[in-house]
C-alpha positions as CSV (number, residue, x, y, z in Angstrom):
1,X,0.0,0.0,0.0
2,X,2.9,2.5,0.7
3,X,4.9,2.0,-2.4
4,X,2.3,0.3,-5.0
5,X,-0.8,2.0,-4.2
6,X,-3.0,-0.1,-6.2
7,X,-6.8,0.7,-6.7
8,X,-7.8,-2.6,-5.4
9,X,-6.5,-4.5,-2.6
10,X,-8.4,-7.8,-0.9
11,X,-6.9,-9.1,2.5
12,X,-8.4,-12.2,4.3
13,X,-6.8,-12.7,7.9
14,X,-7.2,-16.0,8.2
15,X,-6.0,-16.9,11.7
16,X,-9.1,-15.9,13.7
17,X,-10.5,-18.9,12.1
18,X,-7.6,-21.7,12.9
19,X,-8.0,-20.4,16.6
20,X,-11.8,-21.0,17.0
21,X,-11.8,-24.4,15.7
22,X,-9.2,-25.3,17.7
23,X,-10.0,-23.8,21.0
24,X,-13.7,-22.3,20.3
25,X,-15.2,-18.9,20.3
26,X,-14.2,-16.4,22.9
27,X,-11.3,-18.5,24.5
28,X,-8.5,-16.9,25.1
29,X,-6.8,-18.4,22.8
30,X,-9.0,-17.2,20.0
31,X,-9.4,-13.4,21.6
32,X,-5.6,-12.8,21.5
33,X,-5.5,-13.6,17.8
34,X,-8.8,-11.2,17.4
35,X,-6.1,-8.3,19.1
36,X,-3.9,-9.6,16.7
37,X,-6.0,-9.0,14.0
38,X,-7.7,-5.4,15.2
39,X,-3.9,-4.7,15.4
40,X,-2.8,-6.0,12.1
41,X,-6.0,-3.8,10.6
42,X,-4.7,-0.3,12.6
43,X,-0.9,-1.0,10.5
44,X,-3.3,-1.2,7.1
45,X,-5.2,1.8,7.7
46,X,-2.4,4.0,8.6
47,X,-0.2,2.7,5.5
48,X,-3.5,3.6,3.5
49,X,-3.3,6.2,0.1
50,X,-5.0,9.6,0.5
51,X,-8.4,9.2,-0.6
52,X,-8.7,5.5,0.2
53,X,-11.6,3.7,1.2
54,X,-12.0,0.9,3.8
55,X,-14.1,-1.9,3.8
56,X,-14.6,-4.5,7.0
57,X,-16.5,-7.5,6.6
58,X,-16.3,-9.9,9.1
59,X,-16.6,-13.7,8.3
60,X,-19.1,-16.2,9.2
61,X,-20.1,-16.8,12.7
62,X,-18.7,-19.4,15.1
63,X,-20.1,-21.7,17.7
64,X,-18.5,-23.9,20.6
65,X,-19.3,-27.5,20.1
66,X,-19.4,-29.6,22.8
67,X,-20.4,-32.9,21.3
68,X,-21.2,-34.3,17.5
69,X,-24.1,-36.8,17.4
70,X,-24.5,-38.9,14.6
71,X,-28.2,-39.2,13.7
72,X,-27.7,-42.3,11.1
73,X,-26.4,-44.3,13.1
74,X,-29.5,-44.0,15.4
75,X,-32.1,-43.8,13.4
76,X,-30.3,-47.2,11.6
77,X,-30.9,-49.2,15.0
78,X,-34.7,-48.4,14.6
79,X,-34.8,-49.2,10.6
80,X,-35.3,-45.2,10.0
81,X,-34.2,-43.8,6.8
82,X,-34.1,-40.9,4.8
83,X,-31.9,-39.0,7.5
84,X,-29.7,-36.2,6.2
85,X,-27.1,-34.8,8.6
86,X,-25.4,-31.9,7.3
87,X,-23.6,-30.6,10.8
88,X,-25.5,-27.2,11.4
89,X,-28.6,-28.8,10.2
90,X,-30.0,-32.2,9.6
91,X,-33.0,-32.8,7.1
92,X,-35.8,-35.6,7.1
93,X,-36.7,-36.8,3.5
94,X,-39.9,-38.8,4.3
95,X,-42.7,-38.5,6.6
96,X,-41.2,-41.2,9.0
97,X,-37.8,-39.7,8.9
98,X,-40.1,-36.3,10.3
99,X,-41.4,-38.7,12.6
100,X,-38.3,-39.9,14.3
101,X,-36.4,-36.5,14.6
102,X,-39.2,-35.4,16.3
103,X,-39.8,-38.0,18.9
104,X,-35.6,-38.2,19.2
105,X,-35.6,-34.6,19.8
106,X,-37.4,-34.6,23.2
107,X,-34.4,-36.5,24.5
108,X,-32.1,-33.2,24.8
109,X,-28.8,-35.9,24.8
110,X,-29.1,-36.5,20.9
111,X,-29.1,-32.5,20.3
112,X,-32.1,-32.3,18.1
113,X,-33.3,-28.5,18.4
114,X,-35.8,-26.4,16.9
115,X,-38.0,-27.2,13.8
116,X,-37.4,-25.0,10.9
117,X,-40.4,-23.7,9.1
118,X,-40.8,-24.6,5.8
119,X,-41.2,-20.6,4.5
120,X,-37.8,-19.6,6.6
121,X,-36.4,-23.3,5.2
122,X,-37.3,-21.9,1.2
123,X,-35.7,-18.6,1.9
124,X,-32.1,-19.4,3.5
125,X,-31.5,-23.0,1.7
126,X,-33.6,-23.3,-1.1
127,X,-32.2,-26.3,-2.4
128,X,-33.6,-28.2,0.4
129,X,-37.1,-27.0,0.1
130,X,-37.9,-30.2,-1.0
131,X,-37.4,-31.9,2.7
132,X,-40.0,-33.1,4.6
133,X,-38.7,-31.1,7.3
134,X,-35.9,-29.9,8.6
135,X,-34.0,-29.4,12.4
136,X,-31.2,-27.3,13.4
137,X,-28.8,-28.8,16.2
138,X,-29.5,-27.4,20.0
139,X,-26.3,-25.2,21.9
140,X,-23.4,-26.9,21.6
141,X,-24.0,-29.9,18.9
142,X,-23.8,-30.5,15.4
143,X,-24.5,-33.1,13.2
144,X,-22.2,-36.0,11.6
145,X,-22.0,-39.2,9.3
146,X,-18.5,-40.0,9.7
147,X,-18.3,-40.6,13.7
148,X,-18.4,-44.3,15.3
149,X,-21.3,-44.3,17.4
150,X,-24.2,-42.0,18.4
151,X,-22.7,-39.3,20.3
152,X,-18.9,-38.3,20.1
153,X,-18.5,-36.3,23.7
154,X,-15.0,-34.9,22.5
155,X,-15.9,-33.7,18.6
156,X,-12.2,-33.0,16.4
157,X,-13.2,-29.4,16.8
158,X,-14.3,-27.8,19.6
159,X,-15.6,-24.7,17.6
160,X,-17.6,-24.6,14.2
161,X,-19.5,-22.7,11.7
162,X,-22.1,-23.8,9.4
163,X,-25.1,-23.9,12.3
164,X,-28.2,-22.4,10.5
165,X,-27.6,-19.1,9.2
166,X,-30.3,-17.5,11.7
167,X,-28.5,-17.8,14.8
168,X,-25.4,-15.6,13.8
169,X,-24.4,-12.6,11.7
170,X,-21.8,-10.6,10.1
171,X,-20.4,-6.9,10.3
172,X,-20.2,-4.9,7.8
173,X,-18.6,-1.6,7.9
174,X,-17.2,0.8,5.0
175,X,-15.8,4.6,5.4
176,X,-13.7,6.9,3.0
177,X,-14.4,10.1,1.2
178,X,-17.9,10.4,-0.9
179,X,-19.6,7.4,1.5
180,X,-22.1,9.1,3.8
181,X,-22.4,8.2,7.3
182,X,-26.0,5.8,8.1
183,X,-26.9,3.1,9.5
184,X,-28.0,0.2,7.2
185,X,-30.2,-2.6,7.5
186,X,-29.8,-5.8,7.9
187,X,-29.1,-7.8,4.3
188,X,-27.3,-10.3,2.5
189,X,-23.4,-10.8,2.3
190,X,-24.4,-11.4,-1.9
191,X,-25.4,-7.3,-1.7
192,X,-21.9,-6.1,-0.7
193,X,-20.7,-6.5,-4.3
194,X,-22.4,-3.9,-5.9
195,X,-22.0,-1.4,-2.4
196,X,-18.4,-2.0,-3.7
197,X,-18.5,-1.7,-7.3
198,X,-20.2,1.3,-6.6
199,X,-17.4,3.2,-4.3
200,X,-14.8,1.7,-7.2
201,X,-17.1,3.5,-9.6
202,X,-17.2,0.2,-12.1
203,X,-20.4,-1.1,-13.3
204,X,-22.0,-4.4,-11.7
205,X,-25.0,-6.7,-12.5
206,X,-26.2,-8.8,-9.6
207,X,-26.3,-12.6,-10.9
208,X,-28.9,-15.3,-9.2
209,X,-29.2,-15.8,-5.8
């Protein structure tokens, strides 16, 4: 930024991420790389060109997991199928599938949590509309296929993303000369393309969503 000045630059810190699979969300492990990171972003901003804008986008959440269950092998021992298990959320293909995530869901050890309606279900995953229905994993759990057993008390990684997209957001913040000062609303990582393109003064057409 000092000697090249180019018009774009991207820069993904990566390390938050390492940290809170490792040793979960808001350990202190994982909240001295975050200082890390909030210092490595006060060195960009002061090497910054006159003129510059800044862009902060945070990534996806993170949540501590405390114990993967594996929902096939379960529903095998009672001759269920049509189970999907897809670690922040775990889908039912057939009205018996339904059945048994609902009944196995009022004992709070297999981590079965809330239902999702089928309207919310259509608007954040389309492509599994099709389900019969559909369950996101209480505090604390996800969802596996490739664990021996039911229920793995120590997962690989103690911190994850990927839980239903509901329970988390992101921050988005942008400053630099021409950008008035507001407060936006809430909306879709997929919209900060065009707020960019914009500020670069380059045209942009929004593909599908």
């Amino acid at each position: 930024m000092k000697t090249e000045e180019p018009d774009l630059l991207l820069v993904h810190l990566v390390d938050l991420d390492s940290e809170e699979h490792d040793n979960a969300p808001f350990s202190p492990e994982a909240n001295a790389i975050l200082e890390y990171t909030d210092e490595l972003v006060g060195q960009m901003i002061a090497a910054l060109p006159a003129g510059s804008a800044v862009a902060l986008v945070s990534d996806h959440g993170f949540e501590k997991v405390e114990a993967d269950v594996n929902l096939n092998a379960l529903a095998a021992k009672v001759g269920v199928k049509g189970i999907r298990p897809l670690g922040g959320l775990v889908l039912a293909d057939t009205p018996e599938a339904s059945a048994f995530l609902r009944e196995t869901s009022t004992d709070t050890q297999y981590g079965i949590g809330r239902a999702i309606p089928k309207e919310e279900l259509t608007r954040y995953a389309p492509q599994y509309a099709s389900a019969d229905s559909a369950f996101e994993p209480a505090p604390g759990f996800m969802f596996t296929t490739g664990a021996t057993g039911e229920i793995v008390a120590k997962p690989g990684e103690i911190g994850n993303h990927g839980h239903w997209p509901a329970r988390y957001r992101s921050v988005y913040v942008m400053w630099g000369p021409g950008i008035p000062a507001k407060r936006l609303p809430e909306m879709s990582l997929m919209d900060l393309a065009g707020r960019f393109a914009s500020v670069l003064g380059i045209p942009f057409t929004p593909g599908p969503k």
